[in-house]
C-alpha positions in Angstrom: -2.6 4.8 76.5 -3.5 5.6 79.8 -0.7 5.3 83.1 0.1 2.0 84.6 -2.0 3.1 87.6 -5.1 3.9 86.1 -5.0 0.7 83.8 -4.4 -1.7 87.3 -7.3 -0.4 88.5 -9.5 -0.4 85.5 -8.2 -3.8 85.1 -9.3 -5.4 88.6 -13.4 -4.6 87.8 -13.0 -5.7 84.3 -11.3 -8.8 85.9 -13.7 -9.4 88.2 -16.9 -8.7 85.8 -15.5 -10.8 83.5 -14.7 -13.8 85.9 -18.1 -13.7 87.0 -19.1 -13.9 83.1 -17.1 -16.8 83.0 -18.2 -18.7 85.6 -21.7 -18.5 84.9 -21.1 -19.1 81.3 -19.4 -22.5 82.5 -22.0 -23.1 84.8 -24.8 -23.1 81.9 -22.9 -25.2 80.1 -22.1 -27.7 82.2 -26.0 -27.8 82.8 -26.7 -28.0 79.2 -23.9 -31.0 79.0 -25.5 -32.9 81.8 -29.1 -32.8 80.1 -27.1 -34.0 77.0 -24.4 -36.4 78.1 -25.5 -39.9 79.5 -23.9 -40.5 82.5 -22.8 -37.1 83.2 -25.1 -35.7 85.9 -25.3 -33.9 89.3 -27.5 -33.7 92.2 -28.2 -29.9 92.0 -27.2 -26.5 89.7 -25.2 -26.0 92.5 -23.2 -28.9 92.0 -22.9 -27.9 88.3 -21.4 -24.2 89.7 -19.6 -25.7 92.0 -17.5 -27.7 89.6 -17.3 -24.7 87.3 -15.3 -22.7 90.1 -13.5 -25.3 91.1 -12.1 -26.4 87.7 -10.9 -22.8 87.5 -9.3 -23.0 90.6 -7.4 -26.4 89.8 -6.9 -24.7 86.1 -4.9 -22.0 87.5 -2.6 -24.4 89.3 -2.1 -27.5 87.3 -2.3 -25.5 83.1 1.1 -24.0 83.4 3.0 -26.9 84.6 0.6 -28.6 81.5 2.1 -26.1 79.2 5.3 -25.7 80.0 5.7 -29.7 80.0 4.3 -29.7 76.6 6.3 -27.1 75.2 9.4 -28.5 76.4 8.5 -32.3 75.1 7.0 -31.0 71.7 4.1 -30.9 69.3 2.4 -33.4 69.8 2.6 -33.2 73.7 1.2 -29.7 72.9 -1.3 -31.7 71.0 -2.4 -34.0 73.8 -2.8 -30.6 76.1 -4.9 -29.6 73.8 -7.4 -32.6 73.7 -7.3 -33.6 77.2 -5.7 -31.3 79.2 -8.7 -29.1 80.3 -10.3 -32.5 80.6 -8.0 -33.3 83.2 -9.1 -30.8 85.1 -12.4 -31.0 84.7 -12.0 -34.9 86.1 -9.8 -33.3 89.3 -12.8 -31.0 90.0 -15.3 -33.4 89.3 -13.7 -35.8 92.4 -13.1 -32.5 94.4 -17.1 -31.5 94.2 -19.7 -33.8 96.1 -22.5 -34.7 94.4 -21.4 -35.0 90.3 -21.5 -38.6 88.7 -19.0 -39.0 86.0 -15.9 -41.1 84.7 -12.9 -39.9 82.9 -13.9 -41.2 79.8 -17.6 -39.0 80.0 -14.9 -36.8 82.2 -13.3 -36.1 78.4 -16.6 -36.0 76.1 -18.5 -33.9 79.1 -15.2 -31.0 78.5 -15.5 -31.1 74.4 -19.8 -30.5 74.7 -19.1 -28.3 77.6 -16.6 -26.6 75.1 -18.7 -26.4 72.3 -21.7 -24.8 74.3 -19.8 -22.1 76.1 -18.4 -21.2 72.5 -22.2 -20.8 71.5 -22.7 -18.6 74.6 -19.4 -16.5 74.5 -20.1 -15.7 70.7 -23.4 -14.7 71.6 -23.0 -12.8 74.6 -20.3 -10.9 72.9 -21.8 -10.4 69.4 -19.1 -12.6 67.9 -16.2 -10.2 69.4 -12.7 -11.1 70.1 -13.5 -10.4 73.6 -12.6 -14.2 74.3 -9.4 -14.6 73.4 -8.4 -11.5 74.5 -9.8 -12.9 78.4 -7.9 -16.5 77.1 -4.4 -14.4 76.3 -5.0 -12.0 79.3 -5.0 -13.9 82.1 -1.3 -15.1 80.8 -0.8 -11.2 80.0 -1.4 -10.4 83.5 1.6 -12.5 84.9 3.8 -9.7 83.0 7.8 -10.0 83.7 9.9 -7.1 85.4 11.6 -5.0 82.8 14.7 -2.5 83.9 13.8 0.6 81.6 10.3 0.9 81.9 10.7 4.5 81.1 11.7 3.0 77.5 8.3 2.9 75.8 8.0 0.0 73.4 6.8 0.0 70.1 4.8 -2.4 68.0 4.7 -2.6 64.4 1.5 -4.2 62.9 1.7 -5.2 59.3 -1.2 -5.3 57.7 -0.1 -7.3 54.4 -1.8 -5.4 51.0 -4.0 -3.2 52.4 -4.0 0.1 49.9 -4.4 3.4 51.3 -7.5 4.3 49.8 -8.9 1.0 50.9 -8.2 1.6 54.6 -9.3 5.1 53.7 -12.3 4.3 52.3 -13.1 1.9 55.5 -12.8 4.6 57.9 -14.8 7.0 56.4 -17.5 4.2 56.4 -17.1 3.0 59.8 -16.1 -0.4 58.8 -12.9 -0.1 61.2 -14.8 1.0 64.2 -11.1 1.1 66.2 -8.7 2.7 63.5 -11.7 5.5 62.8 -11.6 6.1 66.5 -7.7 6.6 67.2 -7.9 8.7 63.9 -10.7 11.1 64.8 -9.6 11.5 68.7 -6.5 12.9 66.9 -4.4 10.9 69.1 -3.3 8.5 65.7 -2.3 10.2 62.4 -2.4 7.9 59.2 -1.3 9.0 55.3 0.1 7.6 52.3 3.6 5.8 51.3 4.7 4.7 48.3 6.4 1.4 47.8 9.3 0.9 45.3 9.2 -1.8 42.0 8.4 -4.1 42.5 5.6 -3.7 45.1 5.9 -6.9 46.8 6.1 -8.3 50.0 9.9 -9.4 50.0 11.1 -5.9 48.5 9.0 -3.9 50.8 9.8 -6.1 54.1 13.5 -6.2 53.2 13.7 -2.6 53.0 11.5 -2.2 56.5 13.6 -4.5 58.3 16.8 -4.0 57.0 17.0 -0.5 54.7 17.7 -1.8 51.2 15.9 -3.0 48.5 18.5 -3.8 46.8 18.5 -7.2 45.0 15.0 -7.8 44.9 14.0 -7.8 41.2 10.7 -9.7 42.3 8.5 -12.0 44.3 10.7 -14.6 42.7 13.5 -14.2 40.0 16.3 -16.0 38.2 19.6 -15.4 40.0 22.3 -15.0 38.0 24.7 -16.5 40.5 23.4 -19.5 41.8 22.1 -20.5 38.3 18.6 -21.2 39.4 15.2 -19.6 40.6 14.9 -18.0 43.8 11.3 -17.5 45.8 11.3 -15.0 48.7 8.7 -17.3 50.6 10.7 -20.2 50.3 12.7 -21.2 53.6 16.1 -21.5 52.1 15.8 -19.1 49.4 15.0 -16.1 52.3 17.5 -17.4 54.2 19.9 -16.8 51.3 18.4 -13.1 50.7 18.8 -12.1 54.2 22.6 -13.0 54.5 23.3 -11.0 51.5 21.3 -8.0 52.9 22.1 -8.2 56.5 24.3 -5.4 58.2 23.2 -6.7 62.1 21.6 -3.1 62.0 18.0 -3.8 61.5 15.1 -2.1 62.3 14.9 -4.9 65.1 18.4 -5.8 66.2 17.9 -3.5 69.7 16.3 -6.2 72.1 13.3 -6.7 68.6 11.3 -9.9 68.1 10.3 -10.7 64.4 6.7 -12.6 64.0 5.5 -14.5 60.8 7.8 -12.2 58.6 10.0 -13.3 55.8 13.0 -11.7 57.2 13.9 -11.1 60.9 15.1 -7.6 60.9 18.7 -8.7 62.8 16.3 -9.1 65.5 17.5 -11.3 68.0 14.4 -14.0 68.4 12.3 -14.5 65.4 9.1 -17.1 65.7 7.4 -18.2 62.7 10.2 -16.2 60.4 10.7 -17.8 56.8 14.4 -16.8 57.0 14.9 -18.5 60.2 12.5 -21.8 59.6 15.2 -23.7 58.3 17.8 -22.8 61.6 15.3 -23.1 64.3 12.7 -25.8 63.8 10.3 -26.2 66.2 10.8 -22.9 68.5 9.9 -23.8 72.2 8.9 -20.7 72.7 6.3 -20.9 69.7 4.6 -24.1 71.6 4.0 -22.5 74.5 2.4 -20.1 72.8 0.3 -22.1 71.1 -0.2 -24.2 74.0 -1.2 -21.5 76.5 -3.8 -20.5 73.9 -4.8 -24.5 73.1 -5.3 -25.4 76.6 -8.3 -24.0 77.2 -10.6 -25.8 74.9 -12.5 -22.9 74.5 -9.6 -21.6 72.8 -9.1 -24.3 70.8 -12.9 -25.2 70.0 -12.2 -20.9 69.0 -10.1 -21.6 66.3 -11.3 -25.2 64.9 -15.0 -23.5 64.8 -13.7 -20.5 62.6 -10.8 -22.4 60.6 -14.2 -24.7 59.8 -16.1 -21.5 59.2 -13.4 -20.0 57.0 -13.7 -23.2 54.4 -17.4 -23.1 54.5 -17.5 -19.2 53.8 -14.8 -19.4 50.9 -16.5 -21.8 49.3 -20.2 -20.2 49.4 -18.7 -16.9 48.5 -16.7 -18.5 45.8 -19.7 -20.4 43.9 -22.0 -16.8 44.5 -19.6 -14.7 42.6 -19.7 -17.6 39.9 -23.6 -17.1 40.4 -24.1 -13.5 40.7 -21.1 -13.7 37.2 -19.2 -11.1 39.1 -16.2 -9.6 37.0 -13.5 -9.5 37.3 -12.8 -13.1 39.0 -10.6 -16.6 39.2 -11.8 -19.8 40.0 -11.0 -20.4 43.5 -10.3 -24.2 44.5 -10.4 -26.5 47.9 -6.2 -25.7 48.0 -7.4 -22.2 48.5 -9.8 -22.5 51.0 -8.0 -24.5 53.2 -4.9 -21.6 53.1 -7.8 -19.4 53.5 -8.5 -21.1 56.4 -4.6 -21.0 57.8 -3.9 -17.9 57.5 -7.1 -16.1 58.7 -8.0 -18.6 61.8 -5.1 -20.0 62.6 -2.5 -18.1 61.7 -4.4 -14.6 62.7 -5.0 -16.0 66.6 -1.6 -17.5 66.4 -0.2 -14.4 66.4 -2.2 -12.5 68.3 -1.1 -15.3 71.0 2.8 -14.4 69.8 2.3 -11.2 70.2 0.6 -11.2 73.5 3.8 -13.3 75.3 5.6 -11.0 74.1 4.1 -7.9 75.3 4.0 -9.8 78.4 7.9 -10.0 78.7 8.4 -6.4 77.8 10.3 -6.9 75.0 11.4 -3.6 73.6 10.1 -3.4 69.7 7.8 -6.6 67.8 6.7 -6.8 64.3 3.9 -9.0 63.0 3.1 -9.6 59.7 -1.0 -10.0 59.3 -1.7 -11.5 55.9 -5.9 -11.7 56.0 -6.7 -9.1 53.7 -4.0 -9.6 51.1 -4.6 -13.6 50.8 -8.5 -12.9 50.3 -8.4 -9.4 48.0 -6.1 -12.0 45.9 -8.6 -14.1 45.3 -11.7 -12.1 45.4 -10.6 -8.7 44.8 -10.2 -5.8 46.7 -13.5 -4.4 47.6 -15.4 -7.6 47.3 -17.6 -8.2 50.8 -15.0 -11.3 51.8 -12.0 -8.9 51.8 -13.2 -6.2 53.5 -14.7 -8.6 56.1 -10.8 -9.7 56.2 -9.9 -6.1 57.1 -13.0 -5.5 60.0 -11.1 -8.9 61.6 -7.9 -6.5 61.2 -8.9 -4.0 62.9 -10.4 -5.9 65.9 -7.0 -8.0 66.3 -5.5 -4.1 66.3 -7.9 -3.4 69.2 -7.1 -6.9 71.2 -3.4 -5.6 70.7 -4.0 -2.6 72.5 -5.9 -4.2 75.2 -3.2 -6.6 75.8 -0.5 -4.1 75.5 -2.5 -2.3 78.5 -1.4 -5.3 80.7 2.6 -4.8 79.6 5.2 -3.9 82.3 6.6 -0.6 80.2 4.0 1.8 77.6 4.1 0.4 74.2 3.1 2.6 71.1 1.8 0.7 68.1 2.6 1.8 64.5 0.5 0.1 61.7 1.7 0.1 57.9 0.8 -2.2 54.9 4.2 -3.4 52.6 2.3 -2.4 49.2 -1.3 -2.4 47.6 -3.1 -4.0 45.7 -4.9 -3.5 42.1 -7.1 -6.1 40.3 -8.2 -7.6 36.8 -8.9 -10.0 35.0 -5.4 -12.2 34.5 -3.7 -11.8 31.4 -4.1 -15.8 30.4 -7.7 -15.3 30.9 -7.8 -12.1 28.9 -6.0 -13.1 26.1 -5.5 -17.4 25.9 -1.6 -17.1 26.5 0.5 -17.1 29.3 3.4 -14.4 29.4 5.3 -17.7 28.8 3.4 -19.0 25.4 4.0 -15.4 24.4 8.2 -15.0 24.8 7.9 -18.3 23.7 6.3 -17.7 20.3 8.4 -14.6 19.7 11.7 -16.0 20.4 10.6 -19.8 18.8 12.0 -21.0 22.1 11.3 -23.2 24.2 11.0 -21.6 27.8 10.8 -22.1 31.5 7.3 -20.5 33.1 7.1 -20.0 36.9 3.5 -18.3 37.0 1.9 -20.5 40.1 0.7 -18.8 42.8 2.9 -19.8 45.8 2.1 -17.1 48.4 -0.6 -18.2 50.5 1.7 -22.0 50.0 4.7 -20.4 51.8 3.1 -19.1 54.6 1.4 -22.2 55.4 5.2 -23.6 54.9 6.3 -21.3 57.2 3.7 -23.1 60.2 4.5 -26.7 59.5 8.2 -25.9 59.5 8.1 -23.9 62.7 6.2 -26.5 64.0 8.1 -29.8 62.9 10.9 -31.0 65.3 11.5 -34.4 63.9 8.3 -37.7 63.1 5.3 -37.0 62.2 5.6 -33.0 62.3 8.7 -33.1 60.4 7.2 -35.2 57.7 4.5 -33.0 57.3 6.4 -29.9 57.0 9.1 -31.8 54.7 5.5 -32.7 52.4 4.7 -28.9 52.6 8.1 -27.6 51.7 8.2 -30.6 48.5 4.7 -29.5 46.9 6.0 -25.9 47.8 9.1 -26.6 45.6 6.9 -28.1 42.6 4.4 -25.7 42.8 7.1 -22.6 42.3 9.1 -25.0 39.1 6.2 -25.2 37.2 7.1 -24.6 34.1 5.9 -24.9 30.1 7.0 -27.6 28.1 10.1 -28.2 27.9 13.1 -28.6 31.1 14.7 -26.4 34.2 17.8 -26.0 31.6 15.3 -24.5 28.9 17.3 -21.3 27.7 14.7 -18.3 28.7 13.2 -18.4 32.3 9.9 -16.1 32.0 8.4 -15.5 35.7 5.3 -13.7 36.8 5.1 -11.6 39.7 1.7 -9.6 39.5 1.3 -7.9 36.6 5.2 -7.0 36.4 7.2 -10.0 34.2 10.1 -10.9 34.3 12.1 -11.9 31.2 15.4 -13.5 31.9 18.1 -15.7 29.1 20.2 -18.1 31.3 23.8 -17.1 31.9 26.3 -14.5 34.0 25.8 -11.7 32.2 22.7 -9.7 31.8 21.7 -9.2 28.1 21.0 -5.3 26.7 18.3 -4.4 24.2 20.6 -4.9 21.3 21.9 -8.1 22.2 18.5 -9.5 22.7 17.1 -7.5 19.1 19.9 -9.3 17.7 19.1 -12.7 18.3 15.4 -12.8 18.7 14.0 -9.6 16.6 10.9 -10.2 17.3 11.0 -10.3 20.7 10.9 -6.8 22.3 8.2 -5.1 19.5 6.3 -8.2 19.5 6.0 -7.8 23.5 6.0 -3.7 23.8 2.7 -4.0 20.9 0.6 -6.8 22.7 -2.6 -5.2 23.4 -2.0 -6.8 27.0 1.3 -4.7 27.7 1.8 -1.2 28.9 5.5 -1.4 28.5 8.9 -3.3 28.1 11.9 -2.2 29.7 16.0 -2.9 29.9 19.2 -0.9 29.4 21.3 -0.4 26.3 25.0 -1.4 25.5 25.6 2.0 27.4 23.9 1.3 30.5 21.1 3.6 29.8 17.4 2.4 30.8 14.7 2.7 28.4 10.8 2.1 28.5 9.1 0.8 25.6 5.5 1.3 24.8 4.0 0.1 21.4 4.1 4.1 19.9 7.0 4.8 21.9 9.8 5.0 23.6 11.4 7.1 27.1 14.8 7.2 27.8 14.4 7.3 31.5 17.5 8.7 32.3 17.4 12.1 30.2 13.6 12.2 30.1 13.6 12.1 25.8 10.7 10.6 24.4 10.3 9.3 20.9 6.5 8.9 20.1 4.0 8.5 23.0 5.7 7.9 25.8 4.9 4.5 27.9 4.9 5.5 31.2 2.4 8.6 30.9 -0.4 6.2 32.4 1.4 4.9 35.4 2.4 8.4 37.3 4.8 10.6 38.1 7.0 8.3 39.7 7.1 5.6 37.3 10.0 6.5 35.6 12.2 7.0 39.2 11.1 4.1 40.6 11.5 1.5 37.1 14.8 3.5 36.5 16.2 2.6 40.5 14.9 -1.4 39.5 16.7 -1.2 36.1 19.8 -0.3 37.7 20.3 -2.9 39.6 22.9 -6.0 38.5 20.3 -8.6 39.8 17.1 -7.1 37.1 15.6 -9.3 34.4 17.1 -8.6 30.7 13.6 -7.6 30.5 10.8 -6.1 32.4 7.7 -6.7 31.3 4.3 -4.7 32.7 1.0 -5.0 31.5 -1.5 -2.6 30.8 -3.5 -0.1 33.1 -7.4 0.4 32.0 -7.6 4.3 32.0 -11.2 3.6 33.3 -11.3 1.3 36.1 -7.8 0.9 36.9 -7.7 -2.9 36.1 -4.3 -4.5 35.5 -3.8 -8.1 34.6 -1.8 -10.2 36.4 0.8 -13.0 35.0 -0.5 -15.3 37.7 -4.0 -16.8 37.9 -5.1 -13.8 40.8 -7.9 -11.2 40.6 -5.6 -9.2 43.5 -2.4 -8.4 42.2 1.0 -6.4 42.7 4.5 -6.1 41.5 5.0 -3.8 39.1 2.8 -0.8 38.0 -0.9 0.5 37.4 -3.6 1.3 40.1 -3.2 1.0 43.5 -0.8 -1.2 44.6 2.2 1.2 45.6 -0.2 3.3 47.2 0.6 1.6 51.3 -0.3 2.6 54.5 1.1 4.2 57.5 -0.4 5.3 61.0 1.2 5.8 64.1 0.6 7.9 67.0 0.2 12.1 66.4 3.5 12.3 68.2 5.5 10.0 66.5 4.3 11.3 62.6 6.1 14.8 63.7 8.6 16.1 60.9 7.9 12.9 58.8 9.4 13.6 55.0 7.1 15.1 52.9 7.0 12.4 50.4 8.0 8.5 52.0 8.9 6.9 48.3 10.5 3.3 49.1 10.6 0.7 51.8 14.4 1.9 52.3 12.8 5.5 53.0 10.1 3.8 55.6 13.0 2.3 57.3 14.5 5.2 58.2 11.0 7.1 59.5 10.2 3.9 61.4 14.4 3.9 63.3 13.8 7.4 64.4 10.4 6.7 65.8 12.3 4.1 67.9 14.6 6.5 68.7 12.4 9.4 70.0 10.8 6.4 72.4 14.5 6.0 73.6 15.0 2.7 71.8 18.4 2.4 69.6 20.6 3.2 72.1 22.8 0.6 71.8 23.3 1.3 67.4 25.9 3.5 67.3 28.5 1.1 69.2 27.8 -1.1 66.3 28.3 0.7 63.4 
């Protein structure tokens, strides 16, 4: 990024172009609303322009005291700012300008069509471009606080939730991340290849970014042995519960870090919109003012209620066309998953930028962001269906909005971007073969069993808003109701109770296979009381392999021709994991291992041909366990920083370590070793 000096400069004509832009933009639209609005009129264009300026002028002066009244009162005070604020304004111009007729209440309607018009004309005049909110989030940007070690460069980590490698790679060569392709071929970004550990999920991969261990985290969800009931890493209390068992205060954030929409903070020591931390600190003030800064322009706001509206409408046109066009493979995809849709790629996406851009302003020293676009949509849709890579092109234009707004920020910031896993895709395995992974122990065993299959990913993260949000009334009710249908989405479970002797939980295509109790059962003890179990599994035609120790603590993989013992490398027959790679016995050998593992692992096939896996939840987009490419992740970071990288980065644990000594060569970490 270019000096301080040079970006001042730079940033003085491209203020004063674009306040120009703005004004006339206003100016038009405030003409259109007086040919449109009864009893909203003025004497001359001028008057119109006039009112335009001034409003700015009077905006400047009376929105921060708006916001930081709002932010301090609450959410629905925010609320209110939102609706009327700019309204407000527009009335205190109004009586400022001769020559306007108006009263508040046309005042208030005159600001929402004024809204909606200069929306039309800053989406046109900027080819539907971010270059809005970046001018809506720059002006605060601008007002940057004084740092004392602006020679400390800071570094921000952008996660870009399930994007595989060879997606991303596949998008540059086409040109369909105009930014990323241009850091890349200037030479001044490198990006290559990491490979996540089993299971390739979100709460194994970001636990062992933010904290160095994967340890303990069998799953998305899993039965824990301990607490005698189901834990689900999205869940508030359940990641609040993973964290403190993980946690050394040594996380990749702990040195003056923020953590934004993540499941765990990092030991950072402010965390906004943080699963782990919902619970502690409902309703962050610093989160509504935020929010509010954003929100109280209504151009900001009219932003993100025009494309959360345009998210539902797209999702459910593209939805009913891949019914139409009998695209394969595909899941039905319902309101409930339109409206998340809607959350997390309008809302949620400019709610972070917005995060991210306060804190840029204050200089704080190292941020990571979790963006879940493309993973949400490539669940639904699949992973090179139009809809998901659309998802990514919005990536990669929030990427270049970062680095604008970074170029506003009192010290140098570096941005590193990673994904936490892959994806692959398939048809699900209920779909395939008429039984859920459930039905199927269940028939073997002549048990009755529990079944936690629901998808519940896209559910937490909209958790995650309304508890963030909720400080008590009406906000607290709602994000108690989110957190209740939460719960009974994640205990859904076949007939029978939550006492019901096996729990069987899908996460991707990797099952989980678990009999109720302290102890973890071996292969023998489980042959021994249900026979038919483990062959009956290991020869379904949907199953690649089973796996589990023995009475000796040995792990084994079992195929339906044969059998590896992972720990000498024997094979009796075929072996099971010749299909999934090289790795595939390390990295199911190192998830065997540990005391918190299923009795059984259970991971479907891989079609030699197209790479399709099938998933023990209802999603087209899967991962968790092995087959195709979701442990092939992501990682690009400037030239500088990928010097003297490890030849091979096999595990979020590994990551850790690459990404704590790129904040060590920008000077960060200085304050680590006193702590250990």
């Amino acid at each position: 990024m270019p000096t301080s000096v040079t970006r001042t400069r730079g940033a003085r004509v491209t203020d004063l172009a674009r306040l120009a832009v703005a004004w006339a933009a206003s100016t038009v639209a405030l003409i259109i609303t007086g040919a449109l609005l009864p009893g909203f009129s003025a004497t001359s264009w001028w008057a119109y322009a006039a009112v335009a300026a001034v409003a700015g002028i009077v905006g400047l002066i009376l929105r921060p005291a708006l916001v930081e009244i709002s932010a301090r009162v609450g959410w629905l005070a925010v609320l209110l700012t939102a609706l009327i604020g700019q309204a407000l304004i527009m009335y205190v111009a109004i009586l400022l300008v001769p020559g306007i007729e108006s009263t508040p209440w046309t005042a208030l309607v005159a600001t929402w069509v004024s809204a909606v018009v200069g929306t039309l004309i800053s989406w046109a005049s900027t080819a539907g471009t971010d270059d809005g909110l970046i001018a809506s989030l720059a002006g605060r940007a601008r007002r940057q606080e004084t740092v004392t070690d602006p020679e400390i460069d800071g570094v921000l980590f952008v996660q870009l939730d399930g994007v595989p490698f060879p997606v991303l790679q596949w998008a540059v060569q086409s040109g369909a991340v105009p930014h990323i392709r241009n850091w890349l071929t200037s030479g001044d970004y490198q990006f290559r290849e990491w490979t996540p550990q089993l299971p390739c999920t979100t709460p194994a991969s970001q636990l062992g970014i933010l904290h160095g261990t994967v340890d303990g985290i069998p799953a998305f969800r899993w039965y824990d042995r301990e607490l005698k009931r189901v834990l689900v890493a999205n869940r508030p209390a359940d990641a609040r519960v993973i964290e403190e068992r993980h946690s050394t205060g040594q996380g990749l954030l702990c040195d003056d870090g923020v953590s934004i929409s993540n499941l765990f903070t990092g030991d950072a020591p402010r965390s906004l919109l943080t699963m782990s931390r919902v619970e502690v600190r409902r309703g962050s003030t610093q989160t509504r003012r935020a929010f509010a800064w954003f929100f109280a322009s209504p151009n900001g706001f009219m932003r993100s209620f025009t494309r959360t509206v345009a998210e539902i409408l797209k999702e459910r046109w593209q939805a009913r066309r891949q019914v139409k066009r009998d695209l394969n493979p595909r899941v039905r995809r319902d309101w409930t998953f339109a409206l998340l849709r809607a959350v997390t790629n309008g809302i949620l996406r400019d709610l972070n930028t917005a995060l991210v851009a306060e804190e840029l302003r204050r200089g704080t020293k190292c941020i990571y962001v979790d963006y879940v676009d493309y993973d949400e949509i490539a669940h639904h849709a699949g992973m090179f269906r139009p809809e998901s890579l659309a998802a990514l092109d919005g990536l990669d234009r929030t990427l270049g909005s970062l680095a604008q707004l970074a170029e506003f920020a009192p010290r140098r910031y570096r941005l590193v971007v990673l994904s936490d896993h892959g994806q692959s895709q398939g048809t699900p395995f209920a779909d395939q073969y008429g039984q859920t992974l459930g039905d199927l122990c269940s028939e073997l065993m002549n048990e009755h069993v529990q079944n936690v299959d629901a998808s519940v990913e896209g559910l937490g993260r909209a958790d995650s808003i309304a508890g963030d949000i909720s400080t008590g009334g009406m906000t607290g009710k709602l994000a108690g109701r989110a957190d209740d249908v939460l719960t009974k989405a994640q205990q859904t479970s076949a007939p029978g109770d939550a006492e019901d002797p096996v729990v069987v939980l899908g996460s991707g295509n990797l099952g989980l296979v678990y009999v109720r109790g302290e102890r973890r059962l071996t292969l023998q003890a489980l042959e021994s009381q249900w026979p038919a179990l483990i062959p009956g599994l290991a020869g379904h035609p949907g199953v690649g392999f089973v796996a589990g120790i023995d009475e000796d603590g040995r792990a084994w993989a079992i195929g339906s021709s044969g059998r590896l013992n992972i720990e000498s490398g024997a094979v009796e027959g075929t072996d099971p994991l010749a299909s999934f790679g090289s790795h595939a016995a390390r990295v199911l050998a190192r998830a065997l291992l540990h005391p918190e593992a299923p009795d059984l692992y259970v991971n479907s096939t891989v079609d030699p041909v197209t790479d399709d896996v099938s998933a023990f939840e209802g999603l087209v987009g899967s991962h968790g366990g092995l087959g195709g490419w979701q442990d092939r992740a992501v990682l690009m970071a400037p030239a500088d920083l990928m010097v003297g990288l490890p030849e091979r980065i096999e595990g979020a644990g590994e990551l850790h370590r690459v990404l704590v000594a790129m904040l060590e060569s920008c000077g960060q970490r200085a304050t680590t070793a006193s702590r250990g």
